[in-house]
N, C-alpha and C positions, 0 to 999 in steps of 0.2 A: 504493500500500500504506500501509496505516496504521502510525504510530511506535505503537512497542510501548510502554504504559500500564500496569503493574500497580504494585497499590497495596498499599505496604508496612504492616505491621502497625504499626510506629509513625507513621507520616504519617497513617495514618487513623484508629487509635484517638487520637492525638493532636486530628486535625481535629475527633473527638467532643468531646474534652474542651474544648478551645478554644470550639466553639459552647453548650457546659453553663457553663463559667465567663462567658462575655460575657453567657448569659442571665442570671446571677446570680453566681456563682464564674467472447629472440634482443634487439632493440631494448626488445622489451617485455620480456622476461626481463628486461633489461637496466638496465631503468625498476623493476621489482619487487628489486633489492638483487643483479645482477650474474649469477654465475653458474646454470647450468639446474638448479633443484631435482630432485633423484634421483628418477626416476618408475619403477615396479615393472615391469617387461617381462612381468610375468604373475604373475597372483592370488596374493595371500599366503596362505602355507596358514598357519591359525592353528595356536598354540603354546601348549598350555594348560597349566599348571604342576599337577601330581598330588601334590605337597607332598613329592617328592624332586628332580624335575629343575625346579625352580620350584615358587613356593607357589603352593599349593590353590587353585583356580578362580579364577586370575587369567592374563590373556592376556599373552605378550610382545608390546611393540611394539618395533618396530627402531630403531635409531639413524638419522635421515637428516632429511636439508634437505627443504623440505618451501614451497608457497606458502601462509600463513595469511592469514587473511580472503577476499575476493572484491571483483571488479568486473562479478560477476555482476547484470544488470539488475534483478532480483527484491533487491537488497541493501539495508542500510539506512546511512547515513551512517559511523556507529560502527564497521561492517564492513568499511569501504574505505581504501586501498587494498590489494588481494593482496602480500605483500612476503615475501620470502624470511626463513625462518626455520631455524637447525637444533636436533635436538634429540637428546637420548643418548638410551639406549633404559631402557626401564621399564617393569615390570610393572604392569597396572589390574585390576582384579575386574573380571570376566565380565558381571558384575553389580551394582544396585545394592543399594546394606545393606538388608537386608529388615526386617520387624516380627521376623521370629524373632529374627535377631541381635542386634539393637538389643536385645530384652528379655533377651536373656543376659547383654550390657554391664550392663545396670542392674544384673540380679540379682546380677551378681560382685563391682559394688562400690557400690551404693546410689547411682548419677547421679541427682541430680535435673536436667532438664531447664529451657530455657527458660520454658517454655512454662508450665511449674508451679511459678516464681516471680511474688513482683510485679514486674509490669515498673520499672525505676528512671526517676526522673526524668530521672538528668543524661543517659543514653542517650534516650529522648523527644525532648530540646528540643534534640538535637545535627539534627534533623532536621525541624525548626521554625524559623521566624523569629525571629532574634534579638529578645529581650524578651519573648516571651509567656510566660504569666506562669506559673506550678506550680499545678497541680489542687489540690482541698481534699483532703487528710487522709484517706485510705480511700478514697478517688474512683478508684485503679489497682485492679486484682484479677488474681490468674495467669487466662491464656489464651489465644486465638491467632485468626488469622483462617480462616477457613472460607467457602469458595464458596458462595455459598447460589441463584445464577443470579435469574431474572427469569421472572417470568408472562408477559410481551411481550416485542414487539422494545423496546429503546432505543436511544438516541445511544452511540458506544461511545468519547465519552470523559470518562465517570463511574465508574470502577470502585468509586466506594462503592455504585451501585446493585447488585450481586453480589456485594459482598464484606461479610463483616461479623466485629468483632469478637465470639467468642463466649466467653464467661466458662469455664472450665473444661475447654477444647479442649486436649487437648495431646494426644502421641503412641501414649497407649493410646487417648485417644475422638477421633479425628481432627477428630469431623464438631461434637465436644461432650459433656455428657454425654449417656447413653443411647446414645452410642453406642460401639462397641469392635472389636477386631481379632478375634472370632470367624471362621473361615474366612479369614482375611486374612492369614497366618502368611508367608506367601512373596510378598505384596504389599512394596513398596519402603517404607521408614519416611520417614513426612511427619512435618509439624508439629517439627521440628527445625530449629535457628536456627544459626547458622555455627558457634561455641562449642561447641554438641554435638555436630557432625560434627568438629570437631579432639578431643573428647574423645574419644571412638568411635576415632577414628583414633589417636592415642595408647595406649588401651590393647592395638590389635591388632598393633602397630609396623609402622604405616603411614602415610600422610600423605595430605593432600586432593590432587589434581595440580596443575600452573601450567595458564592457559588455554590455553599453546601447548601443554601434553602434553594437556590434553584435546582439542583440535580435531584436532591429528596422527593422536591415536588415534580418535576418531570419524570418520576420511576414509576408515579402513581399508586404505589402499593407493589410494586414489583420488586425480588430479588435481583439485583445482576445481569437485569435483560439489556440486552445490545440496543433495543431500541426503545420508543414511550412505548410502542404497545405489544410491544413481546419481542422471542427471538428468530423470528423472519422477518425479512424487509419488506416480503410483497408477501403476506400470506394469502393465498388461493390467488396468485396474481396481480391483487388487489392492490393500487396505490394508497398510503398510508400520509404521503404528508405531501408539501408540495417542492418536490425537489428535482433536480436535472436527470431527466431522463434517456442516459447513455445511449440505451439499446437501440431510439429512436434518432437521436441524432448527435453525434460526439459533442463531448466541453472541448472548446468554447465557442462552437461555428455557429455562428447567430443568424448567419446571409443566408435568406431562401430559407427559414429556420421551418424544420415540421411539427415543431412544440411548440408551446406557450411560454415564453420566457419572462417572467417578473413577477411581482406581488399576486396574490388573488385574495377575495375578502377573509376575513378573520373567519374563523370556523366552519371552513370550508370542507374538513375531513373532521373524523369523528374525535372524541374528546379523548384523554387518558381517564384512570382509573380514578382521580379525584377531581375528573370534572372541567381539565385545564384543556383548550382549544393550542393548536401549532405549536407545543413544548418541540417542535422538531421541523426543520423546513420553515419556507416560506420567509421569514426573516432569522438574521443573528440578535440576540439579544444581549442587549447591556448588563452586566449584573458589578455590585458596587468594588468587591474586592482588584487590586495589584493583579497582575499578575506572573509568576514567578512558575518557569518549567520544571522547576525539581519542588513545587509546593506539594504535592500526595505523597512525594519519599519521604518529606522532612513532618509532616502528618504522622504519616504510618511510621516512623523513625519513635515520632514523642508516645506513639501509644506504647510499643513494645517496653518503652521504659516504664510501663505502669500508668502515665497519663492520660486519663480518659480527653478525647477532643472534644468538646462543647460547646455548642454556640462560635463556630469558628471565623474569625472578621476577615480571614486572610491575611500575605503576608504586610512586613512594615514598607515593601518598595517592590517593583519588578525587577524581575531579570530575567534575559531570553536571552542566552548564550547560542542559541538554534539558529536566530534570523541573522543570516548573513550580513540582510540589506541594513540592520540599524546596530547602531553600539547595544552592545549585552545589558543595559542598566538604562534605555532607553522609554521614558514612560510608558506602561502600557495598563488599557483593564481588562479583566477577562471578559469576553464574549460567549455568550453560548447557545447551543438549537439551529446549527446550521440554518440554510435559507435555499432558495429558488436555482442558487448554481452548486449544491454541491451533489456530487456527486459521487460513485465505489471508485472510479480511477483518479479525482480531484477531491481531495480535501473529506470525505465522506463526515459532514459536523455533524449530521440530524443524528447522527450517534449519542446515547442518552450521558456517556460519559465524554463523550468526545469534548475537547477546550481548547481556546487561543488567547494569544494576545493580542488586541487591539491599540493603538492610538486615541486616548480617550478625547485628542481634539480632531477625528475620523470621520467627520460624516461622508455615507457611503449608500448608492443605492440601493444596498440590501441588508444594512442594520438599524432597526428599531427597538422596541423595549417592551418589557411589563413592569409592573407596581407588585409589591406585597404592604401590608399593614398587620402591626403587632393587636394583640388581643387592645394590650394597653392604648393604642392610639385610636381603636375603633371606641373603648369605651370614652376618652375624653371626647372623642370628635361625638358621642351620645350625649355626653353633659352639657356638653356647650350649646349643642342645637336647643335643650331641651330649656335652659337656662335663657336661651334667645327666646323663646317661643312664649315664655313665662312673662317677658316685659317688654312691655305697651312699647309699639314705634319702635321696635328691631324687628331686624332680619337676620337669620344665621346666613354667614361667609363661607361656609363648609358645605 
């Protein structure tokens, strides 16, 4: 299997500007952190919050210990070893932030986006080689990266040949100008950079999740399985999420394409086992922790010494000694749930332990997000309402 390669919006608009300036300018239980992680004796029936018994179209997950990562043979370095993990339980969206909501954050309080500033220098060169030198004067412009695929097969480890920086991409014209969210209203919100997903989540009083509450909750009540909803990828042929479909026409040839290549609306394939819609496919998802390729060794490292993992925030900083293109200590967040280009010969993300490191100032045509919310914040955001509700001439902000 190939290591997963994608190519962040500043490593590569950077890599443009660098060639512009040079031209001129049980036992094994035992071995995974001790005792048997809690396994479900039968299907969790989901728990969907109706905005009295839990908020609005968001799923409980339970409290429970749980194996994260795999030593599954399809894994990838970054992903191993399986090591016991526990985690309290928390609410996710069902779903991920769609284009509607996202335009209602804007319209409520004027967010401007990543994607629709100049990009800054001192973020650029944090993901460059030390000493390269500052673009001329006007040479950055707001915008984002966008798939644009290939006429042929290629080698698949250039992702500048499908990806490209497009000047004026951002979350209303995904693809660029000319183009927009017409009919797209319930499709998931791309071209958003880490920044604007904690914004987003800030104003709805919600938070990004850690990557152990994202994998917990993308297992759905499942041990170990390779994917959200078991271990086939296409059980009885069936497609399961919305991802690059090889057999039909290779990554990354988009010309004359015989697929459907981009977003499609939110829970468009069936749910997982607690209820969550695309835990897999169709977009990459932001979750809040670092991220560091040797973080599951150094996990399963602290259980064997007796320390149980709890509630784990990730590490204190990244490190991807992996990626070629960027210095080893090079910002980055994890990503998770693959999306619409991955595919078994590229990148295979919709993998339930599959991970990466992102560029948290990345907006990209195929990474959006979800929200979790703790027990504790569903209940004040209950007392507040209920304390607005109580006195004459308010309105709750929540």
């Amino acid at each position: 299997m190939r290591t997963m390669r994608m190519m962040s919006r500043r490593s590569t608009l950077s890599a443009l500007l660098v060639v512009a300036l040079a031209a001129g300018a049980g036992a094994w239980l035992s071995a995974h952190g001790g005792a048997q992680p809690m396994a479900l004796s039968t299907p969790p029936v989901p728990r969907i919050g109706d905005g009295r018994k839990g908020p609005e179209r968001m799923a409980w997950i339970p409290a429970q210990r749980f194996l994260m990562g795999t030593d599954s043979r399809l894994s990838q370095r970054n992903e191993r070893p399986a090591h016991a993990v526990q985690v309290s339980g928390f609410w996710m969206d069902v779903h991920d932030v769609t284009n509607a909501e996202f335009a209602r954050f804007v319209a409520a309080t004027g967010y401007v986006t990543t994607a629709e500033q100049v990009p800054r220098w001192d973020d650029l060169k944090g993901q460059l080689p030390p000493g390269t030198p500052a673009p001329a004067p006007g040479a950055l412009v707001p915008g984002a990266m966008v798939f644009v695929g290939t006429d042929t097969r290629v080698p698949l480890f250039d992702a500048s040949r499908w990806w490209r920086y497009v000047p004026g991409a951002n979350w209303r014209h995904p693809q660029g100008p000319g183009s927009d969210l017409a009919g797209k209203e319930d499709h998931p919100v791309v071209q958003v950079s880490y920044d604007d997903a904690r914004a987003y989540a800030e104003w709805v009083g919600k938070r990004l999740p850690t990557e152990a509450e994202w994998e917990v909750a993308a297992r759905g009540g499942l041990t170990q399985a390779d994917y959200v909803w078991g271990g086939s990828k296409a059980p009885d042929g069936k497609a399961m999420a919305n991802i690059w479909n090889d057999e039909v026409q290779p990554f990354p040839v988009a010309g004359a394409t015989k697929i459907e290549v981009g977003t499609r609306p939110v829970g468009s394939y069936a749910p997982n086992g607690y209820g969550l819609y695309d835990m897999a496919g169709n977009v990459w998802q932001w979750v809040a922790d670092w991220y560091r390729a040797d973080y599951f060794a150094q996990q399963a490292g602290q259980a064997k010494q007796g320390e149980r993992v709890i509630d784990p925030q990730g590490p204190a900083q990244s490190f991807d000694p992996d990626d070629g293109a960027t210095p080893a200590n090079a910002p980055k967040r994890v990503t998770r749930g693959g999306s619409f280009l991955c595919t078994d010969t590229y990148c295979s993300g919709y993998r339930t332990s599959a991970r990466r490191g992102t560029d948290p100032s990345n907006p990209m045509s195929h990474i959006g997000f979800r929200l979790v919310m703790t027990p504790d914040q569903w209940a004040a955001r209950t007392t507040a309402e209920s304390v607005s509700a109580n006195v004459p001439g308010t309105r709750s902000s929540l």
